[in-house]
C-alpha positions in Angstrom: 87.4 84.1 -8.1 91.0 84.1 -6.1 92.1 80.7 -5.5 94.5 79.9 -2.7 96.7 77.2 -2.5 99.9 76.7 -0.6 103.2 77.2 -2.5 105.1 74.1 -4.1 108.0 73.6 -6.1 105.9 74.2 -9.4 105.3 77.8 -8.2 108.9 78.7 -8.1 108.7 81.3 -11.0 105.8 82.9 -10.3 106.3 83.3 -6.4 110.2 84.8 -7.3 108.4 87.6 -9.4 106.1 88.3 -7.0 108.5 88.0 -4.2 110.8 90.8 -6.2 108.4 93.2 -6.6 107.5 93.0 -3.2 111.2 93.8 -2.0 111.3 95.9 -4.8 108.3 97.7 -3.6 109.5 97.9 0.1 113.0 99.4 -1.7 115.2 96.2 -0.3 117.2 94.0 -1.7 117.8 90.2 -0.6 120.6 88.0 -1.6 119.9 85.5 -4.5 121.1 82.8 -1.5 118.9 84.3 1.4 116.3 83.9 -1.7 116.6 80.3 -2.9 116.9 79.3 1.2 113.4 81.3 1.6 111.8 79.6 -0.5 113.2 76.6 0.0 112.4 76.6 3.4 108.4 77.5 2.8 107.9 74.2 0.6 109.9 72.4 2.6 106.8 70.0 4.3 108.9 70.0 7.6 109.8 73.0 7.1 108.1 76.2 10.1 107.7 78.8 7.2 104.3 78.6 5.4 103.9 80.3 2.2 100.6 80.3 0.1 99.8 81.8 -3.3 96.7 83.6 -4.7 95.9 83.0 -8.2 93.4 84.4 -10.5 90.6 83.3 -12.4 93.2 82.5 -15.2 95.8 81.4 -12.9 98.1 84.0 -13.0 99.6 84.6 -9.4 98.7 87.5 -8.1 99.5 87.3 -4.8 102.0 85.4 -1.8 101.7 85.5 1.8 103.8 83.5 4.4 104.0 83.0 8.3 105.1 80.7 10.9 104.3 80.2 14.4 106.3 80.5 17.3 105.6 80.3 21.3 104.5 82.6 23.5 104.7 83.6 26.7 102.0 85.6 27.8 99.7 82.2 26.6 100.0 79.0 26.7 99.3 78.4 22.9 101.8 80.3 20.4 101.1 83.2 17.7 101.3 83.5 14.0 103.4 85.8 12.5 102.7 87.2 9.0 105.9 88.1 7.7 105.7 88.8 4.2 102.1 89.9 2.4 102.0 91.3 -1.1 99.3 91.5 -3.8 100.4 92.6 -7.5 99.6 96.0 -8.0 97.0 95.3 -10.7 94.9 93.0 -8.4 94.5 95.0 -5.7 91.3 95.9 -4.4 89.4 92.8 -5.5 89.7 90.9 -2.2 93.2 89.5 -2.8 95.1 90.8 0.6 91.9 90.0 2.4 91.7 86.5 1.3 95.1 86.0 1.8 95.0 87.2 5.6 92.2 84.9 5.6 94.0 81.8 4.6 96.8 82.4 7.4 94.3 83.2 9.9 92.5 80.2 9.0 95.9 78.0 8.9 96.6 79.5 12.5 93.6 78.6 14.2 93.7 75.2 12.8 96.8 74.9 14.6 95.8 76.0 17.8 97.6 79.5 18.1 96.3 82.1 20.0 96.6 85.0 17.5 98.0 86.5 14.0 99.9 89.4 14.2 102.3 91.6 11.1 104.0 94.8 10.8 104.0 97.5 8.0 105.1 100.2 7.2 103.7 103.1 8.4 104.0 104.7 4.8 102.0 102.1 3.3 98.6 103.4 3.4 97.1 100.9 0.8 97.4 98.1 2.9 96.9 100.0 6.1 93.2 100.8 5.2 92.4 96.9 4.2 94.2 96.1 7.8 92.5 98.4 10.0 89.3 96.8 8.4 90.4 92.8 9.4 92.5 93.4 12.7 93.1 95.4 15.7 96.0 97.7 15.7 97.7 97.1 18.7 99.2 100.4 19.9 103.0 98.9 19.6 105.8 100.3 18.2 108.0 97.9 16.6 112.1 98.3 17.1 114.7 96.6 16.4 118.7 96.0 16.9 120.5 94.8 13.1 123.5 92.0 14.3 124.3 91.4 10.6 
């Protein structure tokens, strides 16, 4: 059974290998800073970025997921983004991703947001066929202007 917990300190390691495999799979690269900050900023307790991390029955993590919420104007409450979703390769299919959308889903209407919302990309068939099974797609198309 996947347990769920949200990231600490004490996850450091395993959350960095998991977190470069998932750039690594999306062929990106992020500076060591923008990395320490990141995850700095996700167990931060004050902090607006959540992070969690799915472990195994042996308790090998096999799986991060983090969002933060943000107002709205087209409701009075705000939406969830999930930003960043990735499941180890060799854990996939066994409910991980699902469990993980779960837990944000379950963070976000705890906290009174309207909705959870994420992006992929369109390539990434895998995850595409677990998503169209727990959302709606929403008939968007996602662009975007690079200032840096």
């Amino acid at each position: 059974m996947t347990t769920i917990t949200a990231l600490t300190e004490a996850d450091r390691d395993d959350w960095l290998s998991l977190w470069q495999a998932y750039l690594t799979f999306y062929e990106s690269e992020v500076a060591d800073d923008v990395t320490a900050s990141t995850f700095a900023r996700i167990v931060d307790p004050a902090g607006e970025i959540q992070g969690a991390v799915a472990r195994d029955d042996d308790g090998r993590a096999v799986g991060i997921v983090h969002w933060f919420s943000h107002p709205a104007t087209w409701s009075k409450m705000h939406y969830t983004y999930l930003e960043d979703l990735f499941v180890d390769p060799s854990a996939r299919g066994g409910g991980v991703g699902r469990g993980l959308i779960a837990h944000v889903t379950d963070a976000a209407r705890a906290s009174g947001s309207d909705k959870v919302y994420w992006l992929t990309a369109e390539t990434n068939a895998t995850a595409r066929t677990l998503y169209d099974r727990v959302a709606e797609r929403s008939g968007f198309i996602h662009y975007q202007i690079d200032l840096v």
